[in-house]
C-alpha positions, 0 to 999 in steps of 0.5 A: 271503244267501237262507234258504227254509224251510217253518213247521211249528209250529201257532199256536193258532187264533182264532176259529170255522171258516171252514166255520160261516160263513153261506155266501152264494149264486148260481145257473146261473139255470133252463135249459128242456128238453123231450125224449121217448123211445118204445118200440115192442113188436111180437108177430106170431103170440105172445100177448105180447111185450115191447121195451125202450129202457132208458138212452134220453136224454131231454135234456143240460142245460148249467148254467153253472159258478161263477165263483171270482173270487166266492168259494171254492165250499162246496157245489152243488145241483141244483134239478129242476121238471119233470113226466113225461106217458106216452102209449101206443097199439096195434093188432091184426090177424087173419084168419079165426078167433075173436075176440079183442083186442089191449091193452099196457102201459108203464112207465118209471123216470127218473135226473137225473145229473151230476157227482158227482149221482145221483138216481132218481124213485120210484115208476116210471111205469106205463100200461096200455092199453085195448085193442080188439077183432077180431071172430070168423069168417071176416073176412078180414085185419082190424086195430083200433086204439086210444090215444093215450091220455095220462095225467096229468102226473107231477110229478117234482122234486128238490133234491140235492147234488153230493159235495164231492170233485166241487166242483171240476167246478162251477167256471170259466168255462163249463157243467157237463152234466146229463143226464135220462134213463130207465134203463128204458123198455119196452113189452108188447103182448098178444093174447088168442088166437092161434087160427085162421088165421095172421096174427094179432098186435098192436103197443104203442107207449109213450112218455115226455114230460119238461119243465121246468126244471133250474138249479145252486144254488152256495153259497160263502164270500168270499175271505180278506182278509190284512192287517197292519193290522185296520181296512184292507188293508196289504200290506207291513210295516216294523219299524225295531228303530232303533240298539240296543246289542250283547248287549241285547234288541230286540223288537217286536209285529206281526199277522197279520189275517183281515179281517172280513166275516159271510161271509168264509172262513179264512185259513191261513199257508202257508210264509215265505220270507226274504232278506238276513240273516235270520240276525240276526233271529227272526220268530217265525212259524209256521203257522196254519190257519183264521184265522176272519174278524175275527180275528188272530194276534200274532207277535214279531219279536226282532233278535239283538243279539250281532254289530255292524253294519246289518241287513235282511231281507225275508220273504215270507209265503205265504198262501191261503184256508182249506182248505174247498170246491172248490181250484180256487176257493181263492186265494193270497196274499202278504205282505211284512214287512221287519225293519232294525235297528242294533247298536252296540258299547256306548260305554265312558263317560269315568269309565271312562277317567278311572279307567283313565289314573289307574290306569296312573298309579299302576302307572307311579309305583310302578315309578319308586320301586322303580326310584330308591328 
């Protein structure tokens, strides 16, 4: 006989949350990039004009992925060490006429984004540029340069977490993409005078060098450890109730255990599965959920004496970490309990017997006389 059923009852919990625990850590290790984008304004014959490059993509980081077989996955940070430097330069040109100068400016924001990770840089970069100048009168076609010029380098770091619905992206075996990039990116050129013969303009060129180092910082828990036994990993469990009487109690004790470890995670009790003749016994088990490491939970298993004869049933206890953190980095387990026991019919002792045959005696011998007498 084969008898599945789902454990619906809540066993009172033990012990503290597997989500306090001290969670342990480990790291993609810091990956290196270095990228750059530009824009370039260009304004003939106007006094100013603006360009832009917005959503440029400066680098994609490949972070490798936390491995499951470590643990259940609780939280992931990315830890940016970088710096932004801003380089602008122009031109100018004119024909004939009055003087004049040509000069730009930049400005630029910047984004680390990743799975379930946003993070902007506040606040955004500006540079102006210092310009130069064309000379008045009749000239003929003339142009002036100035820049490159460069500005300090703008530190540009951040630690932030992914949201814990996206946990499950960090996990496996290969890399999880983050991308820098500059939302906005743009340029100004300007010419102070437009007058006199055609031909006039200038042209700004600004661009944004990004480097440094980006690396996932994973925490986690130990996998739960589920036992019988609370010293040692124990599997399997049999209990022998051995030869009972009928219509006569049978019980005996057993635990389920979470073994210890500071850093281990709960243990939930999912579902029981029972063969042969579970109808003769009572495990006792119900579900539990978040056995704190080190702790355990007692059950009574009961042989149900009324029927005669040799019994055995085998259940198989599904069991799984905690339900914290990433599920793709959960796992299962299993164990088996087996529960054999024998009823007896109960002997009817020999003064029983005795006093039976010496009642059916005078039974027999009262007959007799009402018969002859």
């Amino acid at each position: 006989m084969s008898t599945n059923f789902q454990l619906t009852a809540i066993a009172v919990l033990l012990g503290v949350s597997g989500v306090s625990q001290a969670a342990l850590t480990t790291t993609s290790g810091p990956v290196g990039f270095n990228g750059s984008a530009s824009v370039t304004a260009t304004g003939p014959g106007v006094l100013s004009a603006t360009n832009s490059n917005n959503g440029a993509t400066i680098a994609s980081v490949g972070l490798g992925q936390f491995n499951a077989a470590v643990g259940v996955l609780t939280d992931v940070n990315l830890q940016l060490n970088s710096n932004r430097t801003q380089t602008i330069s122009g031109v100018g040109n004119k024909n004939n006429g009055p003087g004049r100068t040509a000069s730009g400016s930049g400005a630029s924001d910047a984004l680390l984004s990743a799975v379930g990770i946003s993070a902007s840089f506040a606040p955004n970069l500006t540079q102006a540029g210092s310009g130069c100048s064309l000379a008045m009168g009749p000239t003929g076609a003339i142009n002036c340069s100035w820049g490159p010029q460069t500005s300090a380098a703008t530190a540009t770091s951040t630690n932030v977490g992914a949201d814990e619905q996206n946990l499950n992206d960090y996990a496996g075996n290969g890399s999880v993409n983050a991308s820098l990039s500059l939302p906005t990116l743009s340029a100004t050129t300007t010419l102070s005078s437009v007058m006199g013969q055609a031909g006039a303009g200038s042209s700004t060129t600004y661009s944004v060098d990004w480097s440094g180092t980006l690396q996932a910082d994973y925490s986690y828990l130990l996998h739960a450890l589920a036992s019988f036994d609370g010293s040692a990993e124990s599997h399997s469990l049999t209990l022998d109730f051995g030869n009972v009487a009928q219509n006569s109690s049978a019980l005996l004790d057993f635990g389920l255990f979470n073994l210890a470890a500071a850093d281990r995670i709960g243990l939930d009790l999912d579902s029981v599965i029972g063969s042969g003749d579970t109808g003769v016994f009572d495990t006792g088990l119900s579900t539990f959920f978040d056995l704190s490491q080190g702790s355990s939970q007692a059950f009574v298993a009961n042989l149900l004496t009324a029927d005669t004869g040799a019994f055995s049933a085998q259940y198989l206890l599904n069991l799984s970490d905690a339900d914290f953190g990433a599920s793709s980095t959960r796992h299962s387990y299993q164990l088996t309990l087996n529960l054999v026991g024998n009823v007896s019919a109960v002997p009817i002792p020999g003064a029983v017997w005795l006093f039976g045959s010496a009642l059916f005696g005078f039974i027999g011998l009262g007959r007799a006389k009402r018969r002859f007498g």
